[in-house]
Biopython code that builds the backbone (N, CA, C, O; Angstrom):
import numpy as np
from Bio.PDB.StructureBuilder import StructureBuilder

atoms = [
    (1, "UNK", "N", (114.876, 15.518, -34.275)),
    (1, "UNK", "CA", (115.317, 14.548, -35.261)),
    (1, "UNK", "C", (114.356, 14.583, -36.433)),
    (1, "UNK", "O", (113.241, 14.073, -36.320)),
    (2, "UNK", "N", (114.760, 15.185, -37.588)),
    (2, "UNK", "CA", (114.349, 14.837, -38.664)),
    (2, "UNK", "C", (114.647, 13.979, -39.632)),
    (2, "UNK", "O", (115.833, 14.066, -39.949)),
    (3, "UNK", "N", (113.891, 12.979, -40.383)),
    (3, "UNK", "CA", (113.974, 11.478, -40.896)),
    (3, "UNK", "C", (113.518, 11.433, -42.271)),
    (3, "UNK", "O", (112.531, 10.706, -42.386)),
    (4, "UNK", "N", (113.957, 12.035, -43.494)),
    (4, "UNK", "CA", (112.904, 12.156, -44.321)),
    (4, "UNK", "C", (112.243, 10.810, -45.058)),
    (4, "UNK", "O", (111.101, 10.495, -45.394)),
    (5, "UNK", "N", (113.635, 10.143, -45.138)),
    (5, "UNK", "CA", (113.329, 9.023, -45.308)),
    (5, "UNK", "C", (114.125, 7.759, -44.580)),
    (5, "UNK", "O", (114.614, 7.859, -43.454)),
    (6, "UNK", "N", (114.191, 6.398, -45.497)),
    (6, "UNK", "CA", (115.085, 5.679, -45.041)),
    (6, "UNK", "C", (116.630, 5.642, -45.002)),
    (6, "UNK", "O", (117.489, 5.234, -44.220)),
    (7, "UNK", "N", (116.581, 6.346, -46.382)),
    (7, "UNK", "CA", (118.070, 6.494, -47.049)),
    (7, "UNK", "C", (118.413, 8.397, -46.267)),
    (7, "UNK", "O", (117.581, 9.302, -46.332)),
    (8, "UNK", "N", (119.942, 8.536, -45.550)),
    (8, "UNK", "CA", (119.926, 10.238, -45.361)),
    (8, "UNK", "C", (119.967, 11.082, -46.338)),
    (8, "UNK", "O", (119.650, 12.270, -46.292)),
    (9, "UNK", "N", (120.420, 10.386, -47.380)),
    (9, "UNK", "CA", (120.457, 11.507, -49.034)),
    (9, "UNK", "C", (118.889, 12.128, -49.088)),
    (9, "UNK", "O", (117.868, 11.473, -48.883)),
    (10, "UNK", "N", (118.966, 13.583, -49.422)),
    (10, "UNK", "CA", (117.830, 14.703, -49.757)),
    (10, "UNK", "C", (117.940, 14.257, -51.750)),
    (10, "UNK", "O", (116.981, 14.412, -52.506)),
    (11, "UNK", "N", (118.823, 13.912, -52.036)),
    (11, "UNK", "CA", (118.502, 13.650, -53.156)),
    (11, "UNK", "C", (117.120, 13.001, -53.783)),
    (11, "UNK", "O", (116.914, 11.919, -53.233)),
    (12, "UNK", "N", (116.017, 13.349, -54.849)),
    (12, "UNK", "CA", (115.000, 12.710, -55.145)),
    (12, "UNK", "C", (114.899, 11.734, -55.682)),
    (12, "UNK", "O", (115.381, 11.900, -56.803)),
    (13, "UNK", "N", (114.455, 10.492, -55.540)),
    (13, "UNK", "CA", (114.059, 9.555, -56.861)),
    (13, "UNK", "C", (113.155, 9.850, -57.383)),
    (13, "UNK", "O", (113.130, 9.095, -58.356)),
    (14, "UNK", "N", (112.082, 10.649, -57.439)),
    (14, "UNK", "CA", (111.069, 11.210, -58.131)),
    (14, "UNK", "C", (110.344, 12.368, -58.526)),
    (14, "UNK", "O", (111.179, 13.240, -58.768)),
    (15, "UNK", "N", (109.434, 12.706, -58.669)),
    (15, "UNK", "CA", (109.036, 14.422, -58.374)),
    (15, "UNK", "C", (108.242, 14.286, -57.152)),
    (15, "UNK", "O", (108.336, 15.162, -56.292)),
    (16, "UNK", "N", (107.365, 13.143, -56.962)),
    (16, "UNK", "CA", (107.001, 13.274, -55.783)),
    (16, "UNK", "C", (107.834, 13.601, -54.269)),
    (16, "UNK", "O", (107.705, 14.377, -53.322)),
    (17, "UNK", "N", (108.732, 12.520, -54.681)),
    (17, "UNK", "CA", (109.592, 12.533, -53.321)),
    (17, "UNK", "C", (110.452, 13.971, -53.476)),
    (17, "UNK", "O", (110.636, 14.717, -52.515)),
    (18, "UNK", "N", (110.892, 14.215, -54.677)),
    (18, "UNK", "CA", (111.446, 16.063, -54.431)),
    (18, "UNK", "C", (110.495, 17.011, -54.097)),
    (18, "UNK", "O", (110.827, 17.855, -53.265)),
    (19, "UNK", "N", (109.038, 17.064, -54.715)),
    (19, "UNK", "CA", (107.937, 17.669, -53.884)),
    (19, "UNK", "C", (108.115, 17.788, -52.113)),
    (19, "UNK", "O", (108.358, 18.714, -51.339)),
    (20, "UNK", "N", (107.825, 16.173, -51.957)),
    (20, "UNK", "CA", (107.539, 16.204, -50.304)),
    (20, "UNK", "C", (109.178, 16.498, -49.477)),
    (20, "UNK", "O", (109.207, 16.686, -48.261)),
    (21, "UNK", "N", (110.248, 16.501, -50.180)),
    (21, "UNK", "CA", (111.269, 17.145, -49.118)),
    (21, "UNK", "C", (111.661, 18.371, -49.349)),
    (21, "UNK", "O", (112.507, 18.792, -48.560)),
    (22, "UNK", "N", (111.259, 19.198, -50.315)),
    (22, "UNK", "CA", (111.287, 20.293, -50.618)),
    (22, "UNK", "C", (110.462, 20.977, -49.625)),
    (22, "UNK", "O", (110.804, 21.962, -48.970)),
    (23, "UNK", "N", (109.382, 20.386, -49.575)),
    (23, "UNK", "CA", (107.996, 20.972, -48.134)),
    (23, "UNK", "C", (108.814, 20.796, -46.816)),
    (23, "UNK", "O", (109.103, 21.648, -45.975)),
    (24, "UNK", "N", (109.016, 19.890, -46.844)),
    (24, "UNK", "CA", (109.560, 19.492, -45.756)),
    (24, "UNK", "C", (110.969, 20.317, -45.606)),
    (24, "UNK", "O", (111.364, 20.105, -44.459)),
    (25, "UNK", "N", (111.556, 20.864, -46.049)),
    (25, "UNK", "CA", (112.893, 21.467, -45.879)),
    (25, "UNK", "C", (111.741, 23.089, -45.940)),
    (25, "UNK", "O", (111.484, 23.758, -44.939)),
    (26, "UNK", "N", (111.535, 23.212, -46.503)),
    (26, "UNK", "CA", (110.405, 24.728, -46.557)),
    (26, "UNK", "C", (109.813, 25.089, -45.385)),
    (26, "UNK", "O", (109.898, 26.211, -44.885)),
    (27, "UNK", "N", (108.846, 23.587, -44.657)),
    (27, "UNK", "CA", (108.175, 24.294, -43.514)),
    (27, "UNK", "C", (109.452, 24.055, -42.354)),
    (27, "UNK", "O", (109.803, 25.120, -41.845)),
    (28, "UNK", "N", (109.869, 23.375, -42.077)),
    (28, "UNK", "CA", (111.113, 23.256, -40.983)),
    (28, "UNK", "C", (112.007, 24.903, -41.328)),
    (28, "UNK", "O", (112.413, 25.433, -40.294)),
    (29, "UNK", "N", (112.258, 25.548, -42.416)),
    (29, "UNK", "CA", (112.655, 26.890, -42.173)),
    (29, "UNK", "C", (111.727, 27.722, -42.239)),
    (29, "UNK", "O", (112.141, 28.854, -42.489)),
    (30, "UNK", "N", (110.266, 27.609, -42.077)),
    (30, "UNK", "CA", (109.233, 28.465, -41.490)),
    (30, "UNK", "C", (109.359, 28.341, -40.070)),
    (30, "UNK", "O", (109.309, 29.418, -39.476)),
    (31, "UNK", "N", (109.567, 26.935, -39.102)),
    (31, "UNK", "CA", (109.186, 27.252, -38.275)),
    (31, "UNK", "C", (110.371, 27.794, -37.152)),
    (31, "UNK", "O", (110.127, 28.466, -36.150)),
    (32, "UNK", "N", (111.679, 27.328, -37.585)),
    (32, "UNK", "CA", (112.567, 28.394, -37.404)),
    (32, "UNK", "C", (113.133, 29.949, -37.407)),
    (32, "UNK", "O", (113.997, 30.491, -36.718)),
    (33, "UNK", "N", (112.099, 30.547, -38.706)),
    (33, "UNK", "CA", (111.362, 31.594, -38.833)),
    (33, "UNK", "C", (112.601, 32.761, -38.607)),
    (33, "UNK", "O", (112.233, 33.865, -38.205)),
    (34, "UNK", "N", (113.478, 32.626, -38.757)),
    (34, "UNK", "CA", (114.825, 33.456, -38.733)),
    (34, "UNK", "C", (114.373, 35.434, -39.491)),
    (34, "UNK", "O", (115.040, 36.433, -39.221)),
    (35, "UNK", "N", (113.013, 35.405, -40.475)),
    (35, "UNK", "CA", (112.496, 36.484, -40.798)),
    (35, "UNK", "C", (111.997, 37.167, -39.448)),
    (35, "UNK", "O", (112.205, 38.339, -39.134)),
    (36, "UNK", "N", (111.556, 36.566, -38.980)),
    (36, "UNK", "CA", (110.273, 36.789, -37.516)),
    (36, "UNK", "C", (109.211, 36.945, -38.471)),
    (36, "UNK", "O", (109.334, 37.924, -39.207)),
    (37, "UNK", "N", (108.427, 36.386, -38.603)),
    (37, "UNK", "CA", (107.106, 36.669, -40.030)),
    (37, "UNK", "C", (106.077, 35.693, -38.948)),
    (37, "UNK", "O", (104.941, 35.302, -39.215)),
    (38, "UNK", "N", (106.895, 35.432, -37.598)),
    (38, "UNK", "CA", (105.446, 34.449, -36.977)),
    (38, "UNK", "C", (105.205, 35.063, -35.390)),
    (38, "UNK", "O", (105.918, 35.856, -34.774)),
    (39, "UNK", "N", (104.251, 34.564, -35.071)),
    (39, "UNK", "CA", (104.061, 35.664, -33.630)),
    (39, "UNK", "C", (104.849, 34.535, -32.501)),
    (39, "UNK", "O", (105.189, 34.969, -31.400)),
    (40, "UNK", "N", (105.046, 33.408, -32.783)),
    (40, "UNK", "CA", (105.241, 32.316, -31.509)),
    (40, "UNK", "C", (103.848, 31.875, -31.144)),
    (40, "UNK", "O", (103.845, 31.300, -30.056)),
    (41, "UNK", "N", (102.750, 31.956, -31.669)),
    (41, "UNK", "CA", (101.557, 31.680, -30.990)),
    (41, "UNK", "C", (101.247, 30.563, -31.731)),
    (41, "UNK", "O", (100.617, 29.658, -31.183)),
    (42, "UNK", "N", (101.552, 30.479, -32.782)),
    (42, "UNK", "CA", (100.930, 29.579, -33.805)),
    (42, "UNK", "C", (101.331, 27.692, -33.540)),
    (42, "UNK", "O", (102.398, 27.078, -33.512)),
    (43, "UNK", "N", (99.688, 27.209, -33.366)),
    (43, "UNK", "CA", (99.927, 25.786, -33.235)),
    (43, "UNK", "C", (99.748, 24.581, -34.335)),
    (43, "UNK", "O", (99.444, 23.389, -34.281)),
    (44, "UNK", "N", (100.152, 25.667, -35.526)),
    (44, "UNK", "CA", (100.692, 24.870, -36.553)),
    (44, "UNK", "C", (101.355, 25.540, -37.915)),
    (44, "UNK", "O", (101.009, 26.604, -38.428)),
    (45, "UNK", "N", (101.994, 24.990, -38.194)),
    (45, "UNK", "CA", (103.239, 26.093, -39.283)),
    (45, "UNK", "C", (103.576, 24.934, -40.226)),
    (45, "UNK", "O", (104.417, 24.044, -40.102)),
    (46, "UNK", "N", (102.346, 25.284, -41.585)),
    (46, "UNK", "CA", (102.837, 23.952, -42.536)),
    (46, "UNK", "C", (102.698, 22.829, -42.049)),
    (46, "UNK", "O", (101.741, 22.779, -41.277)),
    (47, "UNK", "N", (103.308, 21.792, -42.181)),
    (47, "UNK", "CA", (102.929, 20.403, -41.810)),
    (47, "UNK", "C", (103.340, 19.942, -40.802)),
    (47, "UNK", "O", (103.173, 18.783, -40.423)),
    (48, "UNK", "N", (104.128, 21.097, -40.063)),
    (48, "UNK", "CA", (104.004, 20.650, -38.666)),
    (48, "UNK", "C", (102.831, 21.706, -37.120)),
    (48, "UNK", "O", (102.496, 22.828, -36.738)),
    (49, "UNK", "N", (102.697, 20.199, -36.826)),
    (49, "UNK", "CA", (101.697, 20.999, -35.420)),
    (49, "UNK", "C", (102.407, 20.882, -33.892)),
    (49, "UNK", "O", (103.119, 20.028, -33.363)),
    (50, "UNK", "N", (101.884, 22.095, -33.484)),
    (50, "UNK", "CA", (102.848, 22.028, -32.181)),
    (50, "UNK", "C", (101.718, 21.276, -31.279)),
    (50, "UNK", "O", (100.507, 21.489, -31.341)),
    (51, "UNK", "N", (102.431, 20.282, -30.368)),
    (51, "UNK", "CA", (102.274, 19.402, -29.583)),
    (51, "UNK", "C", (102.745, 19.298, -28.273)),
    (51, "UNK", "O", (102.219, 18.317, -27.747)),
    (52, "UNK", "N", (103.513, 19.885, -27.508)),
    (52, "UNK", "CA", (103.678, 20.237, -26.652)),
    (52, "UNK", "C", (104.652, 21.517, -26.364)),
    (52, "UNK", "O", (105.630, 21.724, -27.081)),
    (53, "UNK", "N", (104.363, 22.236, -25.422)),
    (53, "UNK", "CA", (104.911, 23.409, -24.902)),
    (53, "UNK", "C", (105.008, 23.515, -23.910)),
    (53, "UNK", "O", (104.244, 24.404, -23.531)),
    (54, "UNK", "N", (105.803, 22.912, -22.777)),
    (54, "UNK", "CA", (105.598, 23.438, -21.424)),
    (54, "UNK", "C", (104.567, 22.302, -20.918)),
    (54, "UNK", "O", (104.435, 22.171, -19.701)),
    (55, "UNK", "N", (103.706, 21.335, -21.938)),
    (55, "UNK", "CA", (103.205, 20.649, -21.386)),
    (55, "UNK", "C", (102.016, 20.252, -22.567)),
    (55, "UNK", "O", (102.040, 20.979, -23.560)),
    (56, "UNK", "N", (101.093, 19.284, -22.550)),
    (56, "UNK", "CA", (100.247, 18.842, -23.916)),
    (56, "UNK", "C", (99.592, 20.025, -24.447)),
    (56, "UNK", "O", (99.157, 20.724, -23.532)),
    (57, "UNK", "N", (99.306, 20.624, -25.932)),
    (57, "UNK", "CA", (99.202, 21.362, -26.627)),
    (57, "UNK", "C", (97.641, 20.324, -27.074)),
    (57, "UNK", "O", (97.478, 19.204, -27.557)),
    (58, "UNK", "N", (96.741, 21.405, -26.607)),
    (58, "UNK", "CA", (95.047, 20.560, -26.924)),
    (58, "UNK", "C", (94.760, 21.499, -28.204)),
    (58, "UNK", "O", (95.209, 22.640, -28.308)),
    (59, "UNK", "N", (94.040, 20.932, -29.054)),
    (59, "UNK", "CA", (92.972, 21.620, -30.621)),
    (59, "UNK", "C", (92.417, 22.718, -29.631)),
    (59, "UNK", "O", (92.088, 22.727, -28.444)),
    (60, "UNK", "N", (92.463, 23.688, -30.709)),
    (60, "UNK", "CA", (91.352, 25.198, -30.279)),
    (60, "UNK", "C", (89.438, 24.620, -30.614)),
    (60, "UNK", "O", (88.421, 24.997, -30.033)),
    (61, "UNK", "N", (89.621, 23.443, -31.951)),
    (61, "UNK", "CA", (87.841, 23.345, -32.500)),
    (61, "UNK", "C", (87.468, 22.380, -31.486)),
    (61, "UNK", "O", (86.297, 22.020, -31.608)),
    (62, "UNK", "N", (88.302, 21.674, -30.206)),
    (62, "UNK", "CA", (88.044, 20.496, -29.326)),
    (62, "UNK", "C", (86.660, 21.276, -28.976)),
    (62, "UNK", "O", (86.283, 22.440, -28.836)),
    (63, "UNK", "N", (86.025, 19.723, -28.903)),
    (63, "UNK", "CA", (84.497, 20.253, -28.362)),
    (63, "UNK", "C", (84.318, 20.538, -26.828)),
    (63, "UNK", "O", (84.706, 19.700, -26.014)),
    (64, "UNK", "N", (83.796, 21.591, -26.468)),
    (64, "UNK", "CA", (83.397, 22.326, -24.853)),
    (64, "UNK", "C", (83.051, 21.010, -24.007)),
    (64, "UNK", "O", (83.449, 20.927, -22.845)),
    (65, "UNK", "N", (82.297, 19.969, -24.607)),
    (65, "UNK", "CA", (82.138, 18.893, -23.811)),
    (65, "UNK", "C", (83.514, 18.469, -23.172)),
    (65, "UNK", "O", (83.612, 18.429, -21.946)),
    (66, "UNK", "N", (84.613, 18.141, -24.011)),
    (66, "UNK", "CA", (85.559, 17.279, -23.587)),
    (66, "UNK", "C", (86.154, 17.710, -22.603)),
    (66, "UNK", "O", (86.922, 17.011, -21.942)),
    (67, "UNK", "N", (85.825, 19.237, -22.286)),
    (67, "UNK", "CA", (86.932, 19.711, -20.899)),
    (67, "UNK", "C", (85.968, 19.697, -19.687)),
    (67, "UNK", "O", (86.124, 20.311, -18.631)),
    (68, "UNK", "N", (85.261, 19.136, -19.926)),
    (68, "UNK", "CA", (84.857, 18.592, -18.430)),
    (68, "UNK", "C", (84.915, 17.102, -18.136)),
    (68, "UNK", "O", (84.136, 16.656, -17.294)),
    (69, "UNK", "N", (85.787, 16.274, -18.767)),
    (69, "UNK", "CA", (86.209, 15.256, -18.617)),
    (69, "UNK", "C", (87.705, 15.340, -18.640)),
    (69, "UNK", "O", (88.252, 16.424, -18.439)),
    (70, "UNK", "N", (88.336, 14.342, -18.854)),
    (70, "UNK", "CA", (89.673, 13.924, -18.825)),
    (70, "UNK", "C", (90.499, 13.508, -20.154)),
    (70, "UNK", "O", (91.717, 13.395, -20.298)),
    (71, "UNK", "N", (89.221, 13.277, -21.276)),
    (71, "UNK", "CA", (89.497, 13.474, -22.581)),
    (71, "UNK", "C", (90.035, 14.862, -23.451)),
    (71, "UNK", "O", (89.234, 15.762, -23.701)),
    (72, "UNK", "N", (90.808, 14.904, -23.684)),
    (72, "UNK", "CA", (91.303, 15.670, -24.654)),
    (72, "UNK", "C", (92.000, 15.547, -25.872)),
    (72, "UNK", "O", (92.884, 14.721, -26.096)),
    (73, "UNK", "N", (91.544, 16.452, -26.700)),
    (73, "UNK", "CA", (91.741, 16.472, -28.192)),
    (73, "UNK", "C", (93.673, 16.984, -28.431)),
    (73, "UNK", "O", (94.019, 18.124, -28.120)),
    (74, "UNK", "N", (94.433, 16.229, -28.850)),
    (74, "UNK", "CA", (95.641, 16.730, -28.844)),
    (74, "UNK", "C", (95.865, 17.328, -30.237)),
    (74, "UNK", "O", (95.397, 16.969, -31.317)),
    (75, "UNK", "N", (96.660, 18.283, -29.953)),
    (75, "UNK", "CA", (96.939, 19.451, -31.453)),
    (75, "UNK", "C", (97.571, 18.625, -32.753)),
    (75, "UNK", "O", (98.723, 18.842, -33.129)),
    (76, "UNK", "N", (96.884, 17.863, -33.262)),
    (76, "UNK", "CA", (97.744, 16.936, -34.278)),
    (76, "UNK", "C", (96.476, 16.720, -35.617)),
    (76, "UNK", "O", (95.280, 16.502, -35.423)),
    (77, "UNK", "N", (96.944, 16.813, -36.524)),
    (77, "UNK", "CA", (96.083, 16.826, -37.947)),
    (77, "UNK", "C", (96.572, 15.874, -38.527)),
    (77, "UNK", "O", (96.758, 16.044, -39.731)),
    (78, "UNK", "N", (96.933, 14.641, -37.983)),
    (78, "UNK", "CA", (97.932, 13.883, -38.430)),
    (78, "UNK", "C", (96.907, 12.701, -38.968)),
    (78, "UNK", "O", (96.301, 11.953, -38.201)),
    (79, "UNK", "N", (96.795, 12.647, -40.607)),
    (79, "UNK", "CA", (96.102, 12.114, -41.190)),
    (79, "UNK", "C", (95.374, 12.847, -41.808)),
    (79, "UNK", "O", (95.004, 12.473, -42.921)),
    (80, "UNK", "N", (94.974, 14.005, -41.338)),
    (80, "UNK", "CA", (94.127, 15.283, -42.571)),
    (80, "UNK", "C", (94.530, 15.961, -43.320)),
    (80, "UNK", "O", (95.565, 16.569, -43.049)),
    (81, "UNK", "N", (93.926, 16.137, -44.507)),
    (81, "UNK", "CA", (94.312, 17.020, -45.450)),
    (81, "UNK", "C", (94.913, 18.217, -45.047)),
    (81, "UNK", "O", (94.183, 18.830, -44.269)),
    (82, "UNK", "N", (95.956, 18.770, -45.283)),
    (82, "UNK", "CA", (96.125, 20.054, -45.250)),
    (82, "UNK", "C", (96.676, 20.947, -46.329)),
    (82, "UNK", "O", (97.841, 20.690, -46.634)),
    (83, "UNK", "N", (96.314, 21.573, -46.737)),
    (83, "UNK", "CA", (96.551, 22.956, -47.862)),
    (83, "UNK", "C", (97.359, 23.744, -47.501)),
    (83, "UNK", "O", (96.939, 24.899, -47.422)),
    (84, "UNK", "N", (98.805, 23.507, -47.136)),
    (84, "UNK", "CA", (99.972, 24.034, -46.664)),
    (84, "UNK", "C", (100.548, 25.181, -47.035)),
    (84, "UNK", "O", (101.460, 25.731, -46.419)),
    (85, "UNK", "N", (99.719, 25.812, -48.671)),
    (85, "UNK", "CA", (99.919, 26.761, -48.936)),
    (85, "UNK", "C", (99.068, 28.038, -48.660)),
    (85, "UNK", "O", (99.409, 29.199, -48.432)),
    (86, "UNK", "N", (97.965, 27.499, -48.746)),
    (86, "UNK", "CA", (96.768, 28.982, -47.890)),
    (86, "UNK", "C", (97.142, 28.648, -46.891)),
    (86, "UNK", "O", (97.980, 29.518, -46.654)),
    (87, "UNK", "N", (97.148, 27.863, -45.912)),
    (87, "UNK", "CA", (97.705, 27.905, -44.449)),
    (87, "UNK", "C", (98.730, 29.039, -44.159)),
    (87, "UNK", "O", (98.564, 29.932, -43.328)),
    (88, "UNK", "N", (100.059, 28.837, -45.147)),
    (88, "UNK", "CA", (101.306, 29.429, -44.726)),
    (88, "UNK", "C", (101.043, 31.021, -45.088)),
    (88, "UNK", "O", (101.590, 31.879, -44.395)),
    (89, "UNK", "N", (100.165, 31.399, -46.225)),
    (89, "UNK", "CA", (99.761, 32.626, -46.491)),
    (89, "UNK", "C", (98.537, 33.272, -45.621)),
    (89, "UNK", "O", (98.100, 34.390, -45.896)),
    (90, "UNK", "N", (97.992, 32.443, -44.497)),
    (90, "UNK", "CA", (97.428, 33.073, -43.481)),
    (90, "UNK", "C", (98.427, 33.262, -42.359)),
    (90, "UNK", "O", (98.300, 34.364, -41.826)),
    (91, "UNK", "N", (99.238, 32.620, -41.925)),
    (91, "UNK", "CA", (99.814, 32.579, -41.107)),
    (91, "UNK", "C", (101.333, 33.659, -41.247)),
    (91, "UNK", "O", (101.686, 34.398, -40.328)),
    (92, "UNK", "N", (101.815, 33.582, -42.111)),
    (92, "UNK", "CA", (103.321, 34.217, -42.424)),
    (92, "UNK", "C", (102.497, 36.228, -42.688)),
    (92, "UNK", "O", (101.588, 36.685, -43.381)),
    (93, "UNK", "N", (103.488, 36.817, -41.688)),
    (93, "UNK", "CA", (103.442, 38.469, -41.881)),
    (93, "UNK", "C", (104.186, 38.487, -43.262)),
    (93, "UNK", "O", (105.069, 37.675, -43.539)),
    (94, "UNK", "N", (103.723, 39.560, -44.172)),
    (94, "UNK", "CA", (104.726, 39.857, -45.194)),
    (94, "UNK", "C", (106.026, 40.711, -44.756)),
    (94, "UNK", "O", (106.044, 41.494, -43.806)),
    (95, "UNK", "N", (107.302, 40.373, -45.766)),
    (95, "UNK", "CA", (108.551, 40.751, -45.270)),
    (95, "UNK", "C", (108.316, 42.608, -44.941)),
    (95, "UNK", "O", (107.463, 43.285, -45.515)),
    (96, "UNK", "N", (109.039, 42.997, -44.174)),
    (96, "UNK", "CA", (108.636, 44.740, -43.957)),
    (96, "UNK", "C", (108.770, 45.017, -45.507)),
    (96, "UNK", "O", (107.861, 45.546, -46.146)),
    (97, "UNK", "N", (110.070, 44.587, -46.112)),
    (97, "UNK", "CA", (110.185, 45.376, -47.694)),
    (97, "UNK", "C", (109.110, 45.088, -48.693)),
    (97, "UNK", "O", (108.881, 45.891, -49.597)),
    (98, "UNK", "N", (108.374, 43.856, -48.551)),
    (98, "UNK", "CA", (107.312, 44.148, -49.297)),
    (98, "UNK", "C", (106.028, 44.456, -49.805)),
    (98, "UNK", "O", (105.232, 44.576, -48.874)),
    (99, "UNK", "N", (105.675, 44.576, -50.568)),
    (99, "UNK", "CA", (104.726, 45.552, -50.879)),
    (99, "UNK", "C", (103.538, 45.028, -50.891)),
    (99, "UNK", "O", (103.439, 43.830, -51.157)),
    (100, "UNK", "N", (102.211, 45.914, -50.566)),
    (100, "UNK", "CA", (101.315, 44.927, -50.617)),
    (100, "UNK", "C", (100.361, 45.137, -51.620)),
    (100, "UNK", "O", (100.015, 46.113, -52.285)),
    (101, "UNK", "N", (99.947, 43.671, -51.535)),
    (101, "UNK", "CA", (98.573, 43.928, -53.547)),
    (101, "UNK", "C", (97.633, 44.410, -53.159)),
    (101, "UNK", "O", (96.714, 44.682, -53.931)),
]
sb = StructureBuilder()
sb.init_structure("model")
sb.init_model(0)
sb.init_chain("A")
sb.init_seg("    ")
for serial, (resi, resn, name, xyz) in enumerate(atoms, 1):
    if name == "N":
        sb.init_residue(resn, " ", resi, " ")
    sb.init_atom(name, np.array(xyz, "f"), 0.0, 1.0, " ", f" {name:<3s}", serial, name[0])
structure = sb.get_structure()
């Protein structure tokens, strides 16, 4: 279920709000990924982070301490900055047809 907002119209009232559903319609067809440009490994694609798979999806930077307890760090950046565009250009293979700089 995706919710972008209150109202279901994708239509914008602003540039902001056409900004953020434009991303939002952008990374939701990254992570559908219909190119194959992703390996399946990746536990985060744009502004979304994967959170469970088969079962809770923990941070890779979680500190070595916490796994000897019962605490764990869950895969969520939810509240941090993220730079969605160097992200997606580390993460995305280029298409086979194109060329590289």
């Amino acid at each position: 279920l995706i919710e972008v907002n209150a109202s279901p119209s994708l239509a914008p009232s602003s540039k902001e709000d056409y900004e953020m559903k434009y991303r939002l319609l952008e990374d939701t067809l990254n992570v559908v990924d219909m190119e194959g440009r992703l390996t399946g490994k990746e536990k985060r694609v744009g502004g979304f982070d994967l959170m469970w798979n088969n079962g809770p999806v923990y941070r890779e930077d979680a500190n070595l301490q916490t796994f000897s307890s019962s605490c764990f760090t869950a895969n969520t950046h939810l509240g941090c900055v993220n730079d969605r565009e160097k992200q997606l250009s580390m993460l995305l293979k280029p298409f086979p047809f194109q060329k590289k700089m």
